[in-house]
Structure formats: C-alpha cells, structure tokens
C-alpha positions in Angstrom: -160.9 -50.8 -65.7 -158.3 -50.7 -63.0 -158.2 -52.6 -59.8 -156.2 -49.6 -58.3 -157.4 -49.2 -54.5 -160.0 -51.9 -55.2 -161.1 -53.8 -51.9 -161.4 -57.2 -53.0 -162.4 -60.3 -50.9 -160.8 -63.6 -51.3 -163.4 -66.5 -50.3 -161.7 -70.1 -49.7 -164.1 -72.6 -49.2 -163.0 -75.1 -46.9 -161.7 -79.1 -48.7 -159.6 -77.1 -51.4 -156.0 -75.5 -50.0 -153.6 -76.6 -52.9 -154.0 -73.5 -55.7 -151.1 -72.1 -57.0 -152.7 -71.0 -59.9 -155.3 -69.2 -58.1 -152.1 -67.4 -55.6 -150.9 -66.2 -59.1 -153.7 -64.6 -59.8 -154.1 -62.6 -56.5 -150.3 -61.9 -56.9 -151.3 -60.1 -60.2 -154.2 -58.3 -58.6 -151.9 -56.7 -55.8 -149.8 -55.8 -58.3 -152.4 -53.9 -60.0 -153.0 -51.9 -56.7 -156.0 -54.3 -55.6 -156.5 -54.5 -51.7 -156.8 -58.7 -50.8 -158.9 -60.1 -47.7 -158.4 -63.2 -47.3 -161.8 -65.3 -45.7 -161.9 -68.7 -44.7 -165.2 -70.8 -45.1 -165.6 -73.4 -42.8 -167.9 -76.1 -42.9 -167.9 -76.7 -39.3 -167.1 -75.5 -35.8 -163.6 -77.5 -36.1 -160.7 -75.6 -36.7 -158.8 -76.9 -39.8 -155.3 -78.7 -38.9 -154.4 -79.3 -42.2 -151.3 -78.8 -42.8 -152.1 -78.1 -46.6 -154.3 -75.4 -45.5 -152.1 -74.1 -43.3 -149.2 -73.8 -45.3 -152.0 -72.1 -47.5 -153.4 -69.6 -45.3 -149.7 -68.4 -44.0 -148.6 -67.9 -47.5 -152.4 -66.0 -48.5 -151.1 -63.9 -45.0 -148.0 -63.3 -46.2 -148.8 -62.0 -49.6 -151.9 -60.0 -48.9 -150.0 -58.8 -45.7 -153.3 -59.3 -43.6 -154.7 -62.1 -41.2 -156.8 -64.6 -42.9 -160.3 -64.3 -41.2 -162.1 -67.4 -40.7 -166.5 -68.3 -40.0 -168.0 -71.4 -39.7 -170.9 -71.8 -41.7 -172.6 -72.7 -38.3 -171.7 -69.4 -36.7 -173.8 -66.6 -37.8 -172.4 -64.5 -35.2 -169.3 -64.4 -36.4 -167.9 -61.2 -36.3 -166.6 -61.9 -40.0 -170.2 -61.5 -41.3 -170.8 -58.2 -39.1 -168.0 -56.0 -40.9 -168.5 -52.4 -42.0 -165.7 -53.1 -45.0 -167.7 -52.6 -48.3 -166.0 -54.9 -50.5 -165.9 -54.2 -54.1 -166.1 -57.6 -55.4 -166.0 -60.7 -53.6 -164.2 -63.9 -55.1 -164.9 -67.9 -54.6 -161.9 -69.5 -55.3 -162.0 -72.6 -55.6 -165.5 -73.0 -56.3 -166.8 -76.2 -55.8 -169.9 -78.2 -57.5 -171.6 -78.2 -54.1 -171.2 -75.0 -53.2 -172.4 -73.5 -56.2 -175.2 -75.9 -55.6 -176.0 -74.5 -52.4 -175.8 -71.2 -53.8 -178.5 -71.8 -56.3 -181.2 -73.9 -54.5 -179.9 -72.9 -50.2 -183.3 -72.9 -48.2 -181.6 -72.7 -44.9 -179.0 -69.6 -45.7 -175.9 -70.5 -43.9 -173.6 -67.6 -42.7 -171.2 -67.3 -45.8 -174.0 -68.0 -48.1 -176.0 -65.5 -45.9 -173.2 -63.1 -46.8 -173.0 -63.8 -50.4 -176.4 -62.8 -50.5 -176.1 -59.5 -48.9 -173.2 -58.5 -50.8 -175.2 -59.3 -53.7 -177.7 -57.2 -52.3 -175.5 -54.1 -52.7 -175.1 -54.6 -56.5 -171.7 -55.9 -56.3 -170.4 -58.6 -57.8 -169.5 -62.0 -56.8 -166.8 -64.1 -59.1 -167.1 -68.0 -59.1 -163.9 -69.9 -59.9 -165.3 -73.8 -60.4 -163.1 -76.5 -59.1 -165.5 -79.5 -58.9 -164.5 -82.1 -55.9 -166.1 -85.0 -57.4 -168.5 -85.8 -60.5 -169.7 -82.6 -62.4 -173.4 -83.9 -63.0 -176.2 -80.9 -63.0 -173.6 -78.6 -63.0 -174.1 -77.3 -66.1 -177.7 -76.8 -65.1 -176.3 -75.2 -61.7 -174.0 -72.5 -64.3 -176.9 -71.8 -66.1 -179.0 -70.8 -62.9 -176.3 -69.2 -61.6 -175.7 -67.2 -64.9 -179.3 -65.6 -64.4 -179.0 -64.0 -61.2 -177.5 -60.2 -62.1 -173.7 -59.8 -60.7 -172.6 -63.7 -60.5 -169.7 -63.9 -62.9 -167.9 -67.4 -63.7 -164.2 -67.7 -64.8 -164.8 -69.5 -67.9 -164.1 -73.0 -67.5 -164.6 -76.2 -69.7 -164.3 -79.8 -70.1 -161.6 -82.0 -68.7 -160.9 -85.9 -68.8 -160.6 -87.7 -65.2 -160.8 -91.2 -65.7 -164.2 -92.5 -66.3 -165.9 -89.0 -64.9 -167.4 -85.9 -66.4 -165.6 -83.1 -64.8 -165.8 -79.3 -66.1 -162.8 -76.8 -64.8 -162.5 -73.6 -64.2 -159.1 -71.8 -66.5 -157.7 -70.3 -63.1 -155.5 -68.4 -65.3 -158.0 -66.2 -66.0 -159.3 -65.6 -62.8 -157.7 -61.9 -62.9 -159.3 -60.9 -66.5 -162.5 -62.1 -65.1 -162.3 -60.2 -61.6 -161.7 -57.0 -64.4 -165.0 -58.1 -66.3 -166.9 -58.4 -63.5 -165.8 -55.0 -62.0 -167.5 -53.3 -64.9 -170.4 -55.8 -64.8 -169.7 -57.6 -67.7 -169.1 -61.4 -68.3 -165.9 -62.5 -69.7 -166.4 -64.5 -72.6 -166.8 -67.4 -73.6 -167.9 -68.6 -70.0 -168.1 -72.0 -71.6 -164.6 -72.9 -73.6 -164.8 -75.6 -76.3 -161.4 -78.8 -75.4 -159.2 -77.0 -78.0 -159.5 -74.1 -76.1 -157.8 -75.6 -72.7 -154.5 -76.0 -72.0 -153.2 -79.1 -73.0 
C-alpha cells in the first residue's frame, strides 16, 4: 500500500500541542507522497493563545506547507465541516480518553464528532492515536467499543507506569505503519502490546 497522492487529514484535538513523535510520523508520510491537512479541534469558541500550540500549529504549517484550519466544537457552521475535499483517511492524534469516550457513547454530536461520523459514513477510515490526559479507567472498555465499529483503527498502544495511575499509551512510532493498515482496512497488530513490548 502506498500513501502516494493520498489526501490525509490531521485532527489535533485541542489540550495536547507537545508531539514530536507524532510530527515524525507526518514527516514520514509526506515523504511517502501523502498530502497533510492539518485541522484544529476546539473545545470552545476561544481561540487558543498557547504558546505551545502555537509553536505547534506554525511548525504543522510549515511542514505540510498548508494553513492549519480550525472549528469549534460549538460551531457547526464552520466552513471546516462544509468542504468538498474527500479525505482518504482521517487521523486523531493525540487521541485522548475523553474523546474517544465521546466518540463511543456522543448523544448530542458535536461538529468534529459530527464529522467523524460522516467521514465514516463514506467507508473511510478514521485512525485513533490514544494519549490519555488523566486516569485510563473504562478505557479499555471504550477500545473495545470502538474496535467494533467497521473503519476505526487504533495505533497499538499499551501499558505505562505514572505514579500511582493506570495509564495505557499509544506507540506513536507507529502511527505511519498503522495509517498504512488502515488504508487497506486492516488493523495493525497487536492493537494491545504486552510491557516488554514498549520502549523502555
């Protein structure tokens, strides 16, 4: 499978702008001929000043060589969710406990989740990268939801020691293998990798 000419979209949920793993990845995938957008997911009609995320989004600009788009969840109107680009395969990187919370049990359909849902609705795939911002409890449950719904693919991901916490991570570094996967809707596995298998 080739990601030549591929139209991929980059989702960054907003709360997570420090990922220099994941900007390795997407360097990889332009250098296989991919085509980035970058998309910014905001949880509110506030524009982000942090300077994290902006040093973030200027380098995502800079190496996709296109302007970050950004939505508010509480903007359905955004003319981010009303474009005619047919993406290949969208990305959520980094994914986050709540968000793939949201994903599995949303009532109310917010505007990227809205989106997510339509893309979905084309038979393309969607790629999770999980980052949890907190305690990983029911996310296991959450994955295997997830896992049952045809075209959500996870970058594996496993167990990791934070103190007193439960925490399961996603191995960014193979965030491009699994975009491949995914692309020929297959899951790259093992989606659940075992300590030894982590980096130490």
């Amino acid at each position: 499978m080739s990601l030549l000419g591929r139209q991929i979209a980059f989702a960054l949920p907003e709360g997570h702008f420090s990922m220099p793993q994941i900007i390795g990845e997407i360097e990889k995938m332009l250098a296989a001929g991919a085509d980035i957008f970058p998309l910014f997911l905001a949880a509110s009609d506030n524009q982000e000043n942090d300077a994290q995320f902006n040093a973030t989004r200027t380098l995502l600009e800079q190496i996709t060589g296109r302007e970050m788009m950004t939505a508010s969840l509480a903007d359905e109107t955004s003319e981010l969710f009303n474009l005619d680009t047919a993406y290949d395969l969208l990305v959520i990187a980094p994914c986050t406990g709540n968000f793939l919370s949201r994903l599995v049990n949303a009532r109310v359909m917010a505007a990227p989740l809205a989106t997510t849902v339509r893309h979905l609705q084309t038979g393309c795939p969607v790629v999770l990268a999980l980052v949890p911002n907190g305690n990983s409890e029911n996310l296991l449950l959450n994955v295997q939801q997830i896992l049952s719904i045809r075209s959500f693919f996870l970058v594996p991901f496993g167990p990791a020691g934070k103190g007193d916490k439960q925490i399961f991570l996603a191995r960014l570094d193979l965030l491009y293998e699994t975009v491949l996967q995914a692309l020929a809707e297959r899951q790259l596995q093992p989606v659940y990798l075992e300590p030894c298998w982590l980096p130490h």
